[in-house]
ROSEPA-54985 format. One record per residue (C-alpha): x, y, z; chain. Coordinates in Angstrom, 1 decimal, padded with zeros to 4 digits. Each point is the difference from the previous one (the first is absolute). Layout:
BEGIN
> X|Y|Z|A
...
end
This chain:
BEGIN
> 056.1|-110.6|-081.5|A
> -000.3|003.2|-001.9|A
> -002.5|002.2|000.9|A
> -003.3|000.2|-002.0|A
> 000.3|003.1|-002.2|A
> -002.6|003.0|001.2|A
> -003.1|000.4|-002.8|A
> -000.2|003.5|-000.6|A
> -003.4|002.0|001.1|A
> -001.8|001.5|-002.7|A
> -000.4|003.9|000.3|A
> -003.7|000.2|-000.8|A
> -000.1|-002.5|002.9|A
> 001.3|002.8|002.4|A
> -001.7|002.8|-000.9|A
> -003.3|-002.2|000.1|A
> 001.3|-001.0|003.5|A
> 000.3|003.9|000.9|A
> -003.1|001.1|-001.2|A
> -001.9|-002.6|001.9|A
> 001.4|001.3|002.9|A
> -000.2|003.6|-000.4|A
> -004.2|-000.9|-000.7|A
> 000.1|-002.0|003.0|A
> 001.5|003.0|002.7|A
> -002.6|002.4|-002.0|A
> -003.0|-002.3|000.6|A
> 001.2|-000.4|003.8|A
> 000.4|003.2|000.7|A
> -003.4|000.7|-001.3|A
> -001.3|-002.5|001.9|A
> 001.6|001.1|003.1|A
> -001.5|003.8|-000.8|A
> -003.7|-001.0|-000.3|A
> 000.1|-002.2|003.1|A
> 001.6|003.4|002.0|A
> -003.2|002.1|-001.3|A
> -002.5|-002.8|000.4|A
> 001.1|-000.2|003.4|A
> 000.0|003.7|000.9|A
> -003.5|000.0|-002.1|A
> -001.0|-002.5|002.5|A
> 001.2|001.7|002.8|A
> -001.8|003.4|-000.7|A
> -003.0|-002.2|000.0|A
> 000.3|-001.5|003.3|A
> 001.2|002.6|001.5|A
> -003.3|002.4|-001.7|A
> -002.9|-002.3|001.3|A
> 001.0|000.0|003.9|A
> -001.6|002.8|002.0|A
> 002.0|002.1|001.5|A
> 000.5|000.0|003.9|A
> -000.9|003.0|001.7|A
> 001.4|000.6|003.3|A
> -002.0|002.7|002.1|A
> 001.7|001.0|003.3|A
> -002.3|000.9|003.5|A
> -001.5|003.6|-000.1|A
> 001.5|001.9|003.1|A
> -003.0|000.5|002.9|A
> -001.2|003.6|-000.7|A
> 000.7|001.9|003.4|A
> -001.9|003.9|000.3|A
> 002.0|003.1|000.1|A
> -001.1|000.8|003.6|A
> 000.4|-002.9|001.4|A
> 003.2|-000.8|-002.2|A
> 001.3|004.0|001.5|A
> -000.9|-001.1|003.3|A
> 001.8|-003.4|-000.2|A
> 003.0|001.9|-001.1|A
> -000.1|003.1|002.8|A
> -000.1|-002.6|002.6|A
> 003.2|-001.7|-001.1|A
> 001.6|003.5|-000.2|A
> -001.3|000.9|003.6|A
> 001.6|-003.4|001.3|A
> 003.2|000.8|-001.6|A
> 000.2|003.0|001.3|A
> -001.4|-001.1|003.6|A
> 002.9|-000.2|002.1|A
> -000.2|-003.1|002.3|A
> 000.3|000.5|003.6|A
> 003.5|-000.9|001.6|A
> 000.6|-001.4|002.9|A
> 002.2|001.7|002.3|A
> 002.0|-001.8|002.5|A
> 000.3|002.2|003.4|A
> 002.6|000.1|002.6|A
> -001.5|-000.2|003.2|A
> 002.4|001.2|003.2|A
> -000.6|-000.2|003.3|A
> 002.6|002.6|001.2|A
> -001.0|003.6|000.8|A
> 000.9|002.5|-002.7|A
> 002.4|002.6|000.5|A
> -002.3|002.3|-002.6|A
> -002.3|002.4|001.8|A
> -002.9|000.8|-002.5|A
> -001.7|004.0|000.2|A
> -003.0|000.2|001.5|A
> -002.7|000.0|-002.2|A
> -002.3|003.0|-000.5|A
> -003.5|-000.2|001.7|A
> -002.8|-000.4|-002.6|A
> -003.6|001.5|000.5|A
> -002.7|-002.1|-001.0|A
> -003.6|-000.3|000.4|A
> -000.9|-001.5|003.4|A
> -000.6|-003.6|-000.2|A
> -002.0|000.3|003.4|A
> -002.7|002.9|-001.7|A
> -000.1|-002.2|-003.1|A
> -003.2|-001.9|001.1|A
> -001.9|000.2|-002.9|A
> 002.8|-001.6|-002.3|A
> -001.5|-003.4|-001.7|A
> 003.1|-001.7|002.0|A
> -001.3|001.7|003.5|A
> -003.6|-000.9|-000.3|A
> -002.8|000.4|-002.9|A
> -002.8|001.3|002.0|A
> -001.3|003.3|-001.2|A
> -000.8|002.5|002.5|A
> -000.4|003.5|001.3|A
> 002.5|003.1|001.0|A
> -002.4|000.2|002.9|A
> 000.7|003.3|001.0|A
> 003.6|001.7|000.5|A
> 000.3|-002.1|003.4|A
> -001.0|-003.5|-001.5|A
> 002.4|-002.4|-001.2|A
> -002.0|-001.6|-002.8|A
> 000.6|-000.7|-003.7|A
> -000.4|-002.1|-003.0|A
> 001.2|-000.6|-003.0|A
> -003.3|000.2|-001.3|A
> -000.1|000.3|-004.0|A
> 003.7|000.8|-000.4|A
> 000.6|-003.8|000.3|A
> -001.2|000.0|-003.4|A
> 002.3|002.4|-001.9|A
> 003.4|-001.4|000.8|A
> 003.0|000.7|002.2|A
> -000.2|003.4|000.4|A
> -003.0|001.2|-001.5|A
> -003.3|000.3|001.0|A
> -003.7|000.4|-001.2|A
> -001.8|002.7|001.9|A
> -002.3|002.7|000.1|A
> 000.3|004.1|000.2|A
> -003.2|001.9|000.1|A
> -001.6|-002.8|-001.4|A
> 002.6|-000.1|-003.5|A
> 001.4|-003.7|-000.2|A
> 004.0|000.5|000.5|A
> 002.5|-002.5|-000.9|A
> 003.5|001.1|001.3|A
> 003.5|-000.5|001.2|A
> 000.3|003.5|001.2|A
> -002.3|002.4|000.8|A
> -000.2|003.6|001.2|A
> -003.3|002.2|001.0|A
> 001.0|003.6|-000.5|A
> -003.1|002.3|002.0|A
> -000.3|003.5|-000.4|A
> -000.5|001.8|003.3|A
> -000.8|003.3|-000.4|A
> -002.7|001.5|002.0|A
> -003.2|-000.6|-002.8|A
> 000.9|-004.0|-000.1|A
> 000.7|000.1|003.8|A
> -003.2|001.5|000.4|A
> -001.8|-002.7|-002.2|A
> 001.3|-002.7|001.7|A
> 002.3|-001.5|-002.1|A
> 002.9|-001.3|002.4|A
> -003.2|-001.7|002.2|A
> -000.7|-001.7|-003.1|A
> 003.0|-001.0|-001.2|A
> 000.9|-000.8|003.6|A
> -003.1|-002.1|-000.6|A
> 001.1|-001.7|-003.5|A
> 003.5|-000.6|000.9|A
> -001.0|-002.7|002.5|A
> -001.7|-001.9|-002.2|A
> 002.8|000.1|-002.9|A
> 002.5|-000.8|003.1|A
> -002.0|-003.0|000.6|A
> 000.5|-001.7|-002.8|A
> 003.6|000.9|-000.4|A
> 002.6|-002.8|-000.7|A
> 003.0|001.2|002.8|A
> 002.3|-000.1|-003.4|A
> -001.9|002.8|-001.5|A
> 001.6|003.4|000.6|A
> -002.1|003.4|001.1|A
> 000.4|003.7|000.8|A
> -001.9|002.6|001.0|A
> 000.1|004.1|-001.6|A
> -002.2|003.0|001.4|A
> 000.6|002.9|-002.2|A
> -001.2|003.7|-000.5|A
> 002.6|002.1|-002.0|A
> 003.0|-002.5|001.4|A
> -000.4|-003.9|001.3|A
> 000.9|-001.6|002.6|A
> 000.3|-003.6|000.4|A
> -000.9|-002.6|002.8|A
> 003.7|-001.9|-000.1|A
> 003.2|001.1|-001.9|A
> -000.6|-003.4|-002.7|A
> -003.0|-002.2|-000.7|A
> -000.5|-002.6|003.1|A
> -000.4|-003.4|-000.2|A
> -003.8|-000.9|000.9|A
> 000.9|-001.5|003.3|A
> -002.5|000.0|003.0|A
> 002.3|002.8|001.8|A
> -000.1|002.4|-002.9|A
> -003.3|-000.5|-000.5|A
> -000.7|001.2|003.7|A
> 002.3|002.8|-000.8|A
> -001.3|001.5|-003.1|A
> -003.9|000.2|001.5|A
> 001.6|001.6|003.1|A
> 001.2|001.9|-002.3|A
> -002.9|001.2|-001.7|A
> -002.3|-000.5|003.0|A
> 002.3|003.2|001.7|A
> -001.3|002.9|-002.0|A
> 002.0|002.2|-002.2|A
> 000.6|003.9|-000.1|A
> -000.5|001.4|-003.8|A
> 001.8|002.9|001.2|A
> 003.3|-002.0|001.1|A
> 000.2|-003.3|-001.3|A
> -000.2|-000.3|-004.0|A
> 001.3|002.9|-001.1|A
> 002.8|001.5|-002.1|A
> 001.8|002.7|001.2|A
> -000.2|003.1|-001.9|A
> -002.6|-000.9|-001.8|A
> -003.9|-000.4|000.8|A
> -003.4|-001.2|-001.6|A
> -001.3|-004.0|-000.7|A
> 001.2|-001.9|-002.2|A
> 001.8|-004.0|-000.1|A
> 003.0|000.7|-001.7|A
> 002.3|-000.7|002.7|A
> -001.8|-003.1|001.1|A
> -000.2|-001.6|-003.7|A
> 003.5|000.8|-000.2|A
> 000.8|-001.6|003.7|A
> -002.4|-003.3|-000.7|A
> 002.1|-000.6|-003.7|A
> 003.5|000.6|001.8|A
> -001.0|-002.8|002.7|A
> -000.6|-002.5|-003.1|A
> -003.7|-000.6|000.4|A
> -002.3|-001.6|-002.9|A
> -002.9|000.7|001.4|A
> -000.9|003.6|001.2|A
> -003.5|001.8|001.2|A
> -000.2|003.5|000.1|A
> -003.2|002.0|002.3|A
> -000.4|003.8|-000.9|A
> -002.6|002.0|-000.7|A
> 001.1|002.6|-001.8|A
> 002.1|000.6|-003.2|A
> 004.2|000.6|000.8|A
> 000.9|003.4|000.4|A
> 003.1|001.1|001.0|A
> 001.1|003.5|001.6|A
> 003.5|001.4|000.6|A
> -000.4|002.1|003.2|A
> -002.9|-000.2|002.3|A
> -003.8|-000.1|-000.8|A
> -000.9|003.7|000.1|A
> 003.0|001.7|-002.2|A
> 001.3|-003.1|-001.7|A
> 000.7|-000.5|-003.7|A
> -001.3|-003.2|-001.7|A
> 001.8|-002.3|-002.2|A
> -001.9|-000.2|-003.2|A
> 000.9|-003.2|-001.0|A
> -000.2|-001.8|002.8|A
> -002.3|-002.7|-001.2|A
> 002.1|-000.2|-003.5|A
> 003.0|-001.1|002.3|A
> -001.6|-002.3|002.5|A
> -001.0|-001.7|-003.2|A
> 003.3|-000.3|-001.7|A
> 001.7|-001.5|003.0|A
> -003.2|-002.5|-000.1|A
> 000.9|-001.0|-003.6|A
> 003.8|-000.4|000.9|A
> -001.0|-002.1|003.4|A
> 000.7|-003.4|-002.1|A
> 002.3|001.0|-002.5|A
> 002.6|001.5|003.1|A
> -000.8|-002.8|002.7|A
> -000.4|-002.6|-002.5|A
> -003.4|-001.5|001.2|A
> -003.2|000.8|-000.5|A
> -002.1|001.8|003.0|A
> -004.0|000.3|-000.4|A
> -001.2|002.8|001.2|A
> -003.7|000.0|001.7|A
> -001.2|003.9|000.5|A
> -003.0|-000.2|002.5|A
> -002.0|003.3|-000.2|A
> -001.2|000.4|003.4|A
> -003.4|001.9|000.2|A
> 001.1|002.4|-002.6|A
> -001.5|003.3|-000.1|A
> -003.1|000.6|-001.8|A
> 001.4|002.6|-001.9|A
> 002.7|000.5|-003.0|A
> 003.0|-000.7|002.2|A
> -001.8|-003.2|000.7|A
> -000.1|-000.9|-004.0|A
> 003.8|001.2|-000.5|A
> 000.8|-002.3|002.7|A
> -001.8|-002.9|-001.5|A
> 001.8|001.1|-003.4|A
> 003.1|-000.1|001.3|A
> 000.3|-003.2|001.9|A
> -001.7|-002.2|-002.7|A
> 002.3|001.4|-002.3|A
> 002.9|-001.3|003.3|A
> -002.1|-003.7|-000.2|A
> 000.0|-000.5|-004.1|A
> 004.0|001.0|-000.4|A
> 000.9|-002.5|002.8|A
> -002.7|-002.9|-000.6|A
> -002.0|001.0|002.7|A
> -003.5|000.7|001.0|A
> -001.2|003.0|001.7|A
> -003.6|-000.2|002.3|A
> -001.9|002.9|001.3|A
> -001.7|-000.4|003.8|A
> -002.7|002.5|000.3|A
> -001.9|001.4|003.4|A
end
């Protein structure tokens, strides 16, 4: 059979054909464009009316800056707190072949005359007397190892160390003064802690002391320093400065500082006065006074502690030596933060 012959296609058919197809990719791709914004339209909208979620975290606990600086120096101290190591020992049984030195003797206060430490008994008592064997504690139990609260001439003395310088020269002699600080010393002894430290000073134009150094307070040198004063004393040999004469404290201030005491009373009766030479053809310094109180002012500044400085004017004179002295030792008691007191006939 022969094939049927092919009917030719019109050309206005084919560019009908192509047109219709060309409209229809236009109108799709439109379509396909307003669907992509209607969507994303859509999606603004959604998106728009939810409320946002807000996410707040935990505030920290507020802590206060002492107790935050105390929290913080206590972990340094721990870190820098070595731990204590245990150290293993080697313990032998054989005799050594090393021969140690003998070791120095070492002088300390009498554990036998300490019967008024707090460790011995508590009991206050009394001195009774240079031949007794009493003793208390009495009110230096309250002011610590090694002080004690106590009485001088009636002045309320707190103290670790204390020295009583006297003058002796005939006028306070003859007043009575080493009766009455004979007197007065027992009762300050009496209440003396044995860990508080004392000395004795007579003076007239030199000083002389009852021991080399301050003394512990111990029953036996208690006994000792009211023998001591209980034995009389020469104003023309004991006290004195060779070379050099009249009455004055200078040496004994400057004796009682040296020694390292913090508390110091001072009985005179008279203003200082210093001679080179004997009484009769001496020369006197001028500015004797003006030195005694420089060396006062320097007392802290060269030792390095503080030493209060009680002037007692013993029956002064009634006259102007009596005034000068009272001048010159309160000017003493306000440098050094003490406090001077007059005892009259």
């Amino acid at each position: 059979m022969n094939p049927e012959p092919s009917v030719p296609v019109p050309a206005a058919t084919t560019r009908q054909t192509r047109k219709m197809t060309a409209q229809a990719v236009v109108v799709s791709v439109v379509l396909h464009v307003l669907f992509v914004l209607g969507a994303a339209y859509l999606t603004i909208i959604v998106v728009q009316s939810r409320q946002k979620m807000m996410f707040e975290g935990k505030k920290n606990p507020s802590i206060p800056a002492k107790k935050l600086e105390h929290s913080i120096r206590v972990k340094q101290m721990q870190k820098q707190v070595r731990k204590p190591q245990v150290m293993q020992r080697l313990v032998t049984e054989a005799p050594s072949k090393v021969a140690l030195p003998q070791m120095p003797d070492m002088k300390t206060p009498d554990i036998k005359n300490m019967r008024d430490t707090p460790l011995m008994g508590a009991r206050a008592g009394s001195l009774g007397g240079l031949g007794g064997s009493g003793g208390g504690a009495g009110r230096g139990l309250t002011g610590g190892t090694g002080y004690s609260d106590t009485k001088f001439f009636g002045e309320n003395v707190r103290t670790r160390a204390i020295i009583i310088c006297m003058d002796i020269s005939p006028s306070m002699v003859n007043k009575g003064v080493v009766q009455d600080v004979t007197q007065q010393t027992v009762t300050m002894m009496e209440a003396m802690h044995p860990g508080t430290r004392f000395n004795l000073i007579v003076f007239v134009d030199g000083a002389l002391a009852f021991a080399p150094q301050m003394v512990f307070a111990t029953q036996e040198n208690k006994q000792k320093a009211l023998a001591w004063l209980q034995k009389g004393f020469d104003s023309h040999r004991e006290g004195n400065r060779p070379g050099y004469s009249g009455s004055t404290s200078s040496e004994a201030i400057r004796l009682a500082a040296e020694m390292g005491c913090d508390t110091m009373f001072v009985l005179s009766d008279d203003p200082p006065y210093l001679k080179t030479g004997n009484m009769e053809t001496g020369v006197e310094i001028p500015d004797h006074q003006d030195q005694i109180l420089a060396f006062v002012r320097s007392i802290e500044s060269n030792t390095g502690r503080p030493t209060k400085i009680n002037p007692i004017l013993y029956k002064p004179f009634k006259n102007e030596r009596g005034e000068k002295a009272k001048t010159f030792y309160q000017t003493v008691a306000r440098t050094t933060g003490g406090r001077m007191k007059v005892i009259d006939d």
